[in-house]
N, C-alpha and C positions, 0 to 999 in steps of 0.2 A: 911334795905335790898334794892341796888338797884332793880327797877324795871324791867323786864325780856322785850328785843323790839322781835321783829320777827328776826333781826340778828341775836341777841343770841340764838336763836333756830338753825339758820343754813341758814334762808330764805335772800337775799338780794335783795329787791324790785328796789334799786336802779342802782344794775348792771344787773335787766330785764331789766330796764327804757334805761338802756344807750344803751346794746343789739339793741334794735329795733331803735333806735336814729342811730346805725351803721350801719342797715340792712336795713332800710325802701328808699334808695334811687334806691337800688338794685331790691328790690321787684315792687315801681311801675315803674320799665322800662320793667318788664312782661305785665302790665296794657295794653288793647284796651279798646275803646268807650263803649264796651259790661261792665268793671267791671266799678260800680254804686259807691259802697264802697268795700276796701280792709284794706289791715293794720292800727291798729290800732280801727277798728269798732267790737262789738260784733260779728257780723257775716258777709261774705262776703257776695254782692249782684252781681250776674250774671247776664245779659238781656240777658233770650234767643229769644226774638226777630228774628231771622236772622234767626233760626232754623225754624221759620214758610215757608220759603221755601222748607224745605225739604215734603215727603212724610207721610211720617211717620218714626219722628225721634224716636230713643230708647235710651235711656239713659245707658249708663253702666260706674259702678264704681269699683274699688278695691282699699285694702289697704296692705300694705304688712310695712315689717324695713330691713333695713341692718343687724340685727342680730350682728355677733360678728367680722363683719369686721373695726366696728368702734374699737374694741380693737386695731387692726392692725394701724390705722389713730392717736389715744392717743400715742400708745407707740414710734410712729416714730413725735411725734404731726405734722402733716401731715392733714390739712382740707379741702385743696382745690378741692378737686374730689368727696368726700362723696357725696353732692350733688349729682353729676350725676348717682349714684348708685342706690339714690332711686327715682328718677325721671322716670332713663329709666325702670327700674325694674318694677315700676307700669304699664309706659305708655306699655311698651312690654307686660303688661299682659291684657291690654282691647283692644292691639292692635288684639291681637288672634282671636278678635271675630270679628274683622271690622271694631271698633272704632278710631275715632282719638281724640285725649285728649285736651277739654275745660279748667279745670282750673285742682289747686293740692294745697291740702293744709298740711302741714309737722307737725312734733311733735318731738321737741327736749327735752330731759327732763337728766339731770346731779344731780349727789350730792351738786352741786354746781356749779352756772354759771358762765363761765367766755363770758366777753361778746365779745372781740374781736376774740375770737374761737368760740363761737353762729354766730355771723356776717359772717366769710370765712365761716360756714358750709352755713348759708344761702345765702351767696351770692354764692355761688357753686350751689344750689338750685333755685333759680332765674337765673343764666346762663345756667341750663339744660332747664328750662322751658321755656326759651326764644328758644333754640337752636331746639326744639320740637312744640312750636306755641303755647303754653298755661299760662295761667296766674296763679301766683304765688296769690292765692286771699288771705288765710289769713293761718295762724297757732298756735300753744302754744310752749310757752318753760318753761318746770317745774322746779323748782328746788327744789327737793328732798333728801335732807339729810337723812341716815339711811337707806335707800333704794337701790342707785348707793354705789359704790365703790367711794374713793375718783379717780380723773380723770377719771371717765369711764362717757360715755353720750349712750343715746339710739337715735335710729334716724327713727321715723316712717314716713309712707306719704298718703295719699290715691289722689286720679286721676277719676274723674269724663270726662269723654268723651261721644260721639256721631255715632251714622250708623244710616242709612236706614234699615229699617227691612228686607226689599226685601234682603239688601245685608251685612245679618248678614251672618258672618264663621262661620260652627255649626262643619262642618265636617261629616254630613248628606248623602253627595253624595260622600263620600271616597269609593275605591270598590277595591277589586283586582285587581292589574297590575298598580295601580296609582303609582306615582314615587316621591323617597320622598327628597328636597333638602334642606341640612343643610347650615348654613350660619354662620360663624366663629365666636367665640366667642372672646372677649379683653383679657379673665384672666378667674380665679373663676367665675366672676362677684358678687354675691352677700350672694352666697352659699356653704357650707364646710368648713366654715370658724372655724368651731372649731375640725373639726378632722384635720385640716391643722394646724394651731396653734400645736395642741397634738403632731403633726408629728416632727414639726421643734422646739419644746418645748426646750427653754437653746440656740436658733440660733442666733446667731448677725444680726437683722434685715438691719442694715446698708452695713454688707458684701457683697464684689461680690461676685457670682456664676459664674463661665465662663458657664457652658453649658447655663445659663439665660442669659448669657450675660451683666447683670444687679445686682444692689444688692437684695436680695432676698424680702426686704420691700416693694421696688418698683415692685417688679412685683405682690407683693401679693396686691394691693394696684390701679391695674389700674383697673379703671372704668366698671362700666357695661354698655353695648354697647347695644344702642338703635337701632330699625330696623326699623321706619317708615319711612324713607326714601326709603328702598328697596322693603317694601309693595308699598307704593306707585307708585313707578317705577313700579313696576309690573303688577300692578293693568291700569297702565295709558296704558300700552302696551300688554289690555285686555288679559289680563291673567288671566286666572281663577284657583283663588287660592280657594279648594277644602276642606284645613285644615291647621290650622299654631297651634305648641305648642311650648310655651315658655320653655327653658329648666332650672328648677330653683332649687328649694329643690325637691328630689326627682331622678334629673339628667333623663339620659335618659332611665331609668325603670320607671319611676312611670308617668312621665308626657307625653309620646306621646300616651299610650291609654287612656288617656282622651279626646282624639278626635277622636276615632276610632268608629265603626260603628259596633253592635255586627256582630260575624261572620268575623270580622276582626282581624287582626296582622300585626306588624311592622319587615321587615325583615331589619336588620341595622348592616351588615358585618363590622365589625373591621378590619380596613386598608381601606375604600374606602373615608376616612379622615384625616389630618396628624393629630396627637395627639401632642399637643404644650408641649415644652419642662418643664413648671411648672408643670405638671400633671404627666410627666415621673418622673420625683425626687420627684414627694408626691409618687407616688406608690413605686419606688426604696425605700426610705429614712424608709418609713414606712411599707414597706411590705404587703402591701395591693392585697388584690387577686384583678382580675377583676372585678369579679360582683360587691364587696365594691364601689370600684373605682364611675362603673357605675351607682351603684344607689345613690351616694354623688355627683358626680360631673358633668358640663357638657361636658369634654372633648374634649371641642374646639368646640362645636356645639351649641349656643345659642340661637337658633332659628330652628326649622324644618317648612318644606313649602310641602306641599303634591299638586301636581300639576299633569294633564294626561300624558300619555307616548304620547303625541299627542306635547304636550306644553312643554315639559322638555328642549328641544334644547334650544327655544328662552328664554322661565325662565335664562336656566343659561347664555346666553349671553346678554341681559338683566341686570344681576346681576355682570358678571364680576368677579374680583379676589374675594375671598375667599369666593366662595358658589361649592357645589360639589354636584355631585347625588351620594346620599349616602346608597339609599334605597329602598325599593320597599313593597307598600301596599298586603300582601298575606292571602288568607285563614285562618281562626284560627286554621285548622284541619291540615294546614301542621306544624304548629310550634310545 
């Protein structure tokens, strides 16, 4: 009887080997003076050193995946954006609280690796991180037979960042009359992705849509939109940003009272935002009431900003095209 290797199992050490042989030139052009060791080393080493300037720095981390948009990126084999999905997806979620994002470490895991689709996912991965200021420090890629589907991959990430405690967003001092400005979303971003799938189920991913404009794979497929740029703009032109919610699983029922202040409510008028045209044909196509809609998706609002009716003007011109006041902080007892 020949003897059984780890290939015959399903495992290919050699196409990890060659993977990060693809990836690793990518990964340290994320690299500053601060990463010690990155790729390649059991564990990343960060100097936080430099933070000893701050006050008192706090640390905040999250982790989050793409979920089942990677189906969407397999079936079109399409990897060069995935990346950016979960990069911004994390960093927009420590961004909520004031943070801005130190390093990020990913989790690619497939039935089977193939290494030059590992490589464009991470090098898609290392170009968000560069495009956002953090360093790509280390990650896994599994390979899993029995477990994925053959061509399916998972794509996890987590984002370790930094604030000042003084000037952590809690959303503490939100109060009635505060005004709430949404800031446009690219696509999906990185959520709905499987009651959208359910919708367009048997579609030719490839086809145009005229009302998309687009074929219908590419729009399901554009990137999730990162916002510290616009924090910080706003931030720089002392604006006081009062509450930010990311709008993700959950859309915009479940995730803006997580910042609210008991005794509060979010008034958010349908129509005082245009609703992008991918969302009108998931709801047409699939007949989906509103409310669905609303608690699946972000519908064109990938960010909320709760800011004074004092500061609303210069917020939105500040912010420029596609931010709107969309809303306004009221009583829990009028809703």
């Amino acid at each position: 009887m020949k003897p059984i290797t780890y290939r015959d199992a399903g495992v290919d050490i050699e196409a990890g080997a060659r993977a990060v042989e693809l990836m690793k030139e990518a990964v340290r052009a994320t690299y500053g003076p601060e990463v010690l060791a990155g790729i390649g080393a059991f564990g990343g080493l960060f100097d936080i050193s430099a933070l000893k300037g701050m006050q008192a720095p706090v640390l905040v981390a999250s982790t989050d995946g793409v979920g089942t948009k990677t189906k969407i990126a397999a079936a079109l084999g399409r990897f060069e954006t995935i990346g950016f999905d979960i990069v911004n997806h994390c960093v927009n979620d420590i961004l909520v609280q004031g943070a801005r994002p130190l390093f990020f470490l990913d989790y690619i895991a497939a039935s089977r690796l193939q290494p030059e689709r590992v490589a464009t996912v991470v090098r898609s991965i290392a170009a968000a991180c560069q495009a956002v200021g953090c360093a790509l420090l280390g990650g896994e890629t599994a390979e899993m037979p029995g477990v994925y589907e053959p061509n399916e991959f998972d794509l996890v990430g987590t984002v370790v960042g930094v604030v000042e405690r003084s000037q952590i967003i809690d959303g503490r001092t939100i109060r009635p009359g505060d005004q709430v400005i949404g800031l446009a979303a690219a696509g999906l971003h990185t959520n709905g992705y499987s009651l959208a799938r359910r919708v367009f189920e048997g579609w030719d991913l490839h086809a145009g849509i005229p009302e998309l404009g687009q074929p219908l794979g590419e729009a399901l497929l554009v990137p999730h939109r990162a916002y510290l740029a616009e924090v910080q703009r706003l931030q720089a032109a002392n604006i006081t940003l009062k509450g930010l919610a990311h709008i993700t699983g959950g859309g915009l029922v479940d995730n803006p009272p997580r910042i609210l202040p008991p005794g509060t409510a979010l008034d958010l008028p349908r129509g005082s935002w245009p609703i992008p045209p991918i969302f009108q044909l998931i709801q047409r196509v699939g007949q989906i009431d509103e409310t669905e809609m609303a608690r699946t998706f972000n519908l064109g609002l990938g960010m909320l900003a709760v800011v004074s009716a004092e500061q609303l003007d210069q917020a939105l011109a500040v912010l420029g095209d596609g931010a709107w006041a969309v809303g306004e902080i009221v009583s829990e007892k009028q809703e």
